[in-house]
N, C-alpha and C positions, 0 to 999 in steps of 0.2 A: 354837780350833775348826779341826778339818779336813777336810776331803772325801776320801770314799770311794767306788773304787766299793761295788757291788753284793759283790764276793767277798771285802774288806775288804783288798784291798792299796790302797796310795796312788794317789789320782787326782790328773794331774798339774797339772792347769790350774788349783784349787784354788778352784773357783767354781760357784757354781748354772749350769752351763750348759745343763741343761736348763729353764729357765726362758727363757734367751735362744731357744732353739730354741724352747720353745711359742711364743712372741711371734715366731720368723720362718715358724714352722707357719703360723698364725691369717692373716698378711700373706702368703704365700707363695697359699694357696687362694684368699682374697676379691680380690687382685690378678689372677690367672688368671679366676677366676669373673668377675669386671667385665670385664675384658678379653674376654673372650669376649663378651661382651654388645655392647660397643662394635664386635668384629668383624662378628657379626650387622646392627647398624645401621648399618653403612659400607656392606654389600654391601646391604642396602635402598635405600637412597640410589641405590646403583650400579644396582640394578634401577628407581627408578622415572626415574631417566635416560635408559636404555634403551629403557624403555616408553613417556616421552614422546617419543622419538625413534621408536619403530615407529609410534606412534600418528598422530605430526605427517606419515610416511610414507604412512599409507595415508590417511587426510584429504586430502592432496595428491592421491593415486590418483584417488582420489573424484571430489575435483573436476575433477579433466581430464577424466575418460569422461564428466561430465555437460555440461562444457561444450561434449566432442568431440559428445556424443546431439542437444543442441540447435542446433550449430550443422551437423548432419549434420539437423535436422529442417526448417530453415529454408534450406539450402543454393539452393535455385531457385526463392526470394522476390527481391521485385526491394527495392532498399533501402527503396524508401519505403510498401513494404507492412507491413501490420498486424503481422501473424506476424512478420516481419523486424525490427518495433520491439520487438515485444514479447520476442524471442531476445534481441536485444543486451540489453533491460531486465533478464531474469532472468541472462544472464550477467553482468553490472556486480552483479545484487545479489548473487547469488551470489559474487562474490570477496569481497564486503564481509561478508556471513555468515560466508564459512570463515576467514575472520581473526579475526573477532571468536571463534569456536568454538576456535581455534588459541590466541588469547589467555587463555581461561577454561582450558584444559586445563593450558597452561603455568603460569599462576598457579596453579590449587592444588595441581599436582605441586609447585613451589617451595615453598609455604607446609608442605605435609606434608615437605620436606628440610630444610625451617628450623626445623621443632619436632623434625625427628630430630637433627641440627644443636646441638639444644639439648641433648638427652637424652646425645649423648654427652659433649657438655661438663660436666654433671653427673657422670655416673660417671666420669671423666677426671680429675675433683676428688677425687671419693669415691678412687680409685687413691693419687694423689699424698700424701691424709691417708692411706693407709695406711702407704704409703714413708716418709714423714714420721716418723711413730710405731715405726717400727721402727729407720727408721737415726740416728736420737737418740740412742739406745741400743743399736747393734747388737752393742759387742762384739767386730767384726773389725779385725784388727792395723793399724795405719797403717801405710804407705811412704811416703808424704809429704804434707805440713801447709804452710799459708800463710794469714797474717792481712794485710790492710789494715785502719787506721784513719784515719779524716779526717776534719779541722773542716770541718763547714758554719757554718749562722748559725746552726742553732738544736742546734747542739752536735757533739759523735762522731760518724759511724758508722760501724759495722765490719763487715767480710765476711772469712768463711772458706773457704777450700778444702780439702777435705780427700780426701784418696786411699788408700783403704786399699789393701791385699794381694791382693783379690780382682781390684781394676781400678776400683770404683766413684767418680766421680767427685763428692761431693758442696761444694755448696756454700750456705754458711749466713749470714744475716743474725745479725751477733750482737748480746745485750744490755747494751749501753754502760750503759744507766740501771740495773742492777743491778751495775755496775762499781763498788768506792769512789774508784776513780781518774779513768777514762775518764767518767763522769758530770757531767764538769765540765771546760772549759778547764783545759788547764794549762801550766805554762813549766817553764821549765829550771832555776827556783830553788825547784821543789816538789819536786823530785826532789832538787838538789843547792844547799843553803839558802847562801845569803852573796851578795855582792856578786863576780860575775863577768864578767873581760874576754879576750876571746879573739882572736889575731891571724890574720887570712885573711888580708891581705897588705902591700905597702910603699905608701909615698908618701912624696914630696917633704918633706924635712921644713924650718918657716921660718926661713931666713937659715940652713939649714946644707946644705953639697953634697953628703951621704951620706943616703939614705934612711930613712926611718926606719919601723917597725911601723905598719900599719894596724888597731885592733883594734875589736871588736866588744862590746857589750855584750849578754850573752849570760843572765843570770840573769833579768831578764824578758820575755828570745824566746821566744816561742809554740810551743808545737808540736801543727806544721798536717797529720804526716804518720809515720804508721808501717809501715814495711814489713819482715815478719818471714818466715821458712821456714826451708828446710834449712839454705840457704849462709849465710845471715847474717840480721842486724837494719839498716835504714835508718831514719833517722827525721829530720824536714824541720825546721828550725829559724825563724820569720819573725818581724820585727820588725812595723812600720809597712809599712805598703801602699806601693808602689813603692821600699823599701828592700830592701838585700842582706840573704838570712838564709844560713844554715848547714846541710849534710847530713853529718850523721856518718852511721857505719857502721862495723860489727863483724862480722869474720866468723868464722862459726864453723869454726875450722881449730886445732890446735896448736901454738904458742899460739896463741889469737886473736889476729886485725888489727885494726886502728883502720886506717880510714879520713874525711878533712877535705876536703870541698868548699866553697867559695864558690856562692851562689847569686844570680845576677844576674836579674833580670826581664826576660823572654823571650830569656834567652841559655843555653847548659848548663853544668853544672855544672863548675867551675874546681876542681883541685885545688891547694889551700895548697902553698906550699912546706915541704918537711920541716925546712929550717934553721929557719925560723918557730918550731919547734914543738919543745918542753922537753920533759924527763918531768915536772912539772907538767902542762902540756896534755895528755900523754899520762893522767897520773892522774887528771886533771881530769872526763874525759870516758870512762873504764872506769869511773870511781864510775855515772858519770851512768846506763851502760848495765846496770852491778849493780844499781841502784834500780830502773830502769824495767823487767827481765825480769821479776818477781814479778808485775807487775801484769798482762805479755803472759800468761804461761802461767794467770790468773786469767781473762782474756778469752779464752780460749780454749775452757775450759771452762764460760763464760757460752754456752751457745750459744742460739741461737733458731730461729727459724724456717727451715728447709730450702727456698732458694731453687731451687734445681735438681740434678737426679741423672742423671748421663750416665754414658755407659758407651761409653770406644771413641770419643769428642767427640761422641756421640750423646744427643738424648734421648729417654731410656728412655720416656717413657707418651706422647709425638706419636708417636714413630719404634714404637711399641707392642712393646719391648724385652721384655716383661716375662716370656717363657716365657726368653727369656734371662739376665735376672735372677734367676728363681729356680734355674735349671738351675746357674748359677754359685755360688750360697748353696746348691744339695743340694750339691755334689762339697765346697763346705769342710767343711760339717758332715758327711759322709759318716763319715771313717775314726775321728771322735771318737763318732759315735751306735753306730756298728758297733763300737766298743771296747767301750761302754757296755754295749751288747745280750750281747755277747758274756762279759761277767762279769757279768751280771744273774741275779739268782735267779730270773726266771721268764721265760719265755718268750713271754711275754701284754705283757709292759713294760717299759720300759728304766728302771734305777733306782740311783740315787746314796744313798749313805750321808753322813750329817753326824755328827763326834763332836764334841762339846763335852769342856769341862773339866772333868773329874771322872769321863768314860768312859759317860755318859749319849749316846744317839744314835738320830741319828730318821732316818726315810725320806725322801727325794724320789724320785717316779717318775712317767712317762707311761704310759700304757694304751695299746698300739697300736692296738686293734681302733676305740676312738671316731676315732682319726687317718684310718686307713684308711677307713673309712666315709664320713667325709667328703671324700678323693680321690676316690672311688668316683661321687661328684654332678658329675665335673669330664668332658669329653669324653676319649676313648683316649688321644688324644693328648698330652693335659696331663697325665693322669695316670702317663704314662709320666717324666715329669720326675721323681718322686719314687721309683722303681722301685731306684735305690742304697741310701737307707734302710734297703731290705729291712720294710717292715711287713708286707708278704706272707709275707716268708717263713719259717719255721720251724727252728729248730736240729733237727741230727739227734740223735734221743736218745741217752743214753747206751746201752752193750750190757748186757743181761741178763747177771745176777750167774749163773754156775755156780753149780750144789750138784751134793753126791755122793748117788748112787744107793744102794740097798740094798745092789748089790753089788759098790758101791766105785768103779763108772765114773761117769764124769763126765758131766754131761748140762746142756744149757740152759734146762732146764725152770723155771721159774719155780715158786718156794710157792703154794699156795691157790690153783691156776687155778683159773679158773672151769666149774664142771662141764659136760659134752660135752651138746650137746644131742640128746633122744630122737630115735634113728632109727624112723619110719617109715614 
C-alpha cells in the first residue's frame, strides 16, 4: 500500500494525513470557540467588579449628602432637644443600613462571580479534553523525549515529557499497569538472571594490610529509579532501607559510556573507582541496560493521560494560549495541505490517493467548503488564524484551449459557447 497524491505522483509522508489534520481541524475550532467563551466570562467578572465598585461609590455619595441634609436640618438644636436626638438617631441608623445594603450587594455580585467562576472552569476542562485527544495522536516530529519511573508503595509510576518540533511542551502520566514489565517490582536479576556481586569500593581487609574489594549483592537490588532522554539512561539500584544501593548509567554517545556510582543515604552519589571495575562489570551491566531499553521504549508508548501542555514554560489554557496554539499547528500543516490542494483534482477538496496491491485504489479527501463554514461561526479575528490554509481561496483556472477559425486564425473562443443573449 501507498499514498498518493491527488495527480498520482508519490506522496512523500506515506500516511493518512489528512485524517490527522481533520482531528486537529475539529480541536483547532472547538478550542478557539471555548476560548472565546471563557474570554467573554472573564470580562463579566471584570464588569460586575467594576460595577460593585461604582455601585459601593455612589452608595457612599448617598449617604454623605443625607447625613450632610440632616445634620444641616438640625444644625441650631441645642443637644438635648427632640429634633437634635432624633438627627443623631437617624444618622447612627442610617450608617447601619448602608452597610447592611453594601453587604447584600457585595454578596450577590460575588455569588454570581463564583458561579461564573465555575462555568469557566467547566469549559477550561472541556478545552484541555480537547488538547488531550489530539496531542495523543498528533503526529508532529519529536525534538526531545524524557521518561521517569519510580517505586512508590503501591508500585511504578511514570511521567513523560515530551517536546515536539513545533515547541509544544507536553507532559504525560504513563501506564505502568499495561507495562509487562513496569507493572510489578523488579530487580536486577529479572533483567539479568544468576547470582550477582558487584564492587563499589575497598575496605580493610581481616588480619591482611592491603585492602580489599567491597562488593555488593546486586541480583536482588531493586530498582527504585529510571531516568531516560536524549543523553542517556540512569537507573537507581536499592537494597534494604538504610543500605548503599547503586546508580548506573549509559550514555547515549559513540560508543556508549557506562557510568558506576555508590549510593549512600543522604550523601551523593560516589563514583566507583575504574580499577575496581573488569570487562566483566563492564559486560555485566551493558547486558543489564540491553534488557531493560525494550521495556523503556514500550513505556513510552504506553502513554496515558496528558498532564499538562505548555508552550514557551507557559500554560497554554490558564495563560489562554490557544489562538497561539493553533496559529503554530496552521503554519506546520500549511505547506503539506497547500501541496495537497495544489495536485488535487478539484478545487472544492484536498485529496489523497491510496493504492493497494494489485493496482486497486480508493480515495481519501476533505470538502473545504463544510471546513470553512464552520471558521465562518468563529469571531474575525480567530478566523483569520486559519487564512494560510487557503479554504477561501480558489486556484486560478486553467487558460482556454485555442481553436482555429474558418480562416485559419487563431482565436480563444471556446466550442459550443453559450448563445448571446437577445438584444432589446
Amino acid at each position: 500500500m501507498r499514498f498518493l497524491y491527488g495527480d498520482l505522483s508519490e506522496f512523500p509522508q506515506q500516511e493518512n494525513v489528512l485524517e490527522t489534520f481533520q482531528r486537529f481541524f475539529d480541536m483547532a475550532v472547538e478550542v478557539l470557540r471555548l476560548d472565546h467563551e471563557v474570554g467573554k466570562k472573564i470580562y463579566a467578572i471584570e464588569e460586575d467588579r467594576a460595577w460593585v465598585g461604582e455601585v459601593l461609590d455612589e452608595v457612599g455619595a448617598f449617604a454623605a449628602k443625607v447625613e450632610q441634609a440632616i445634620r444641616a436640618a438640625s444644625a441650631d438644636r441645642p443637644a438635648d432637644d427632640v429634633v437634635a436626638v432624633v438627627a443623631e438617631g437617624l444618622i447612627a441608623n442610617q450608617a447601619q443600613f448602608i452597610d447592611e445594603a453594601r453587604r447584600r450587594v457585595v454578596a450577590r455580585v460575588e455569588a454570581r462571580i463564583r458561579d461564573t467562576q465555575i462555568e469557566i472552569g467547566k469549559l477550561r476542562k472541556d478545552i484541555f479534553g480537547w488538547l488531550k485527544a489530539f496531542f495523543a495522536q498528533s503526529g508532529l516530529p519529536l525534538q526531545r523525549h524524557a521518561l521517569v519511573v519510580e517505586l512508590a508503595e503501591s508500585g511504578y509510576g511514570a511521567r513523560a515529557e515530551v517536546v515536539d518540533l513545533v515547541g509544544f511542551e507536553c507532559r504525560y502520566r504513563q501506564n505502568t499497569a499495561a507495562s509487562p514489565f513496569f507493572n510489578a517490582v523488579r530487580r536486577f536479576g529479572d533483567l539479568v538472571p544468576g547470582k550477582q556481586e558487584f564492587p563499589v569500593g575497598t575496605r580493610r581487609g581481616w588480619l591482611k594490610r592491603e585492602p580489599v574489594p567491597e562488593k555488593m549483592r546486586l541480583d536482588d537490588a531493586t530498582i527504585t529509579r529510571v531516568e531516560d532522554g536524549e543523553v542517556g539512561t540512569r537507573v537507581q539500584l536499592s537494597r534494604k532501607a538504610g543500605e548503599d544501593g547503586l546508580l548506573l548509567s549509559l550514555a547515549h554517545s559513540q560508543p556508549p559510556a557506562l557510568g558506576f556510582f555508590r549510593l549512600s543515604p543522604g550523601s551523593e552519589p560516589t563514583p566507583i573507582p575504574e580499577e575496581l571495575l573488569g570487562p566483566a562489570e563492564h559486560e555485566l551491566i551493558s547486558q543489564f541496560f540491553s534488557q531493560l531499553t525494550p521495556h523503556l521504549r514500550e513505556l513510552y508508548q504506553l502513554r496515558g493521560e496528558l498532564d499538562e501542555l505548555r508552550l514557551e514554560g507557559r500554560d497554554v489554557v490558564a495563560e489562554r494560549m490557544l489562538s497561539e496554539v493553533v496559529l503554530r499547528l496552521v503554519r506546520f500543516w500549511t505547506p503539506t495541505i497547500r501541496e495537497i490542494d495544489r495536485r488535487s483534482s478539484s478545487d472544492a477538496e484536498w485529496n489523497l490517493k491510496v493504492e493497494h496491491e494489485g493496482g486497486r485504489r480508493e480515495e481519501i479527501y476533505i470538502q473545504k467548503r463544510p471546513l470553512a463554514d464552520r471558521i465562518r461561526a468563529l469571531p474575525k479575528a480567530l478566523q483569520a488564524l486559519f487564512e494560510p490554509l487557503g479554504l477561501e481561496a480558489h486556484r486560478t483556472p486553467p487558460p482556454r484551449p485555442l481553436e482555429k477559425s474558418l480562416d485559419g486564425e487563431t482565436t480563444d473562443k471556446v466550442k459550443n459557447p453559450l448563445p448571446e443573449p437577445p438584444q432589446k
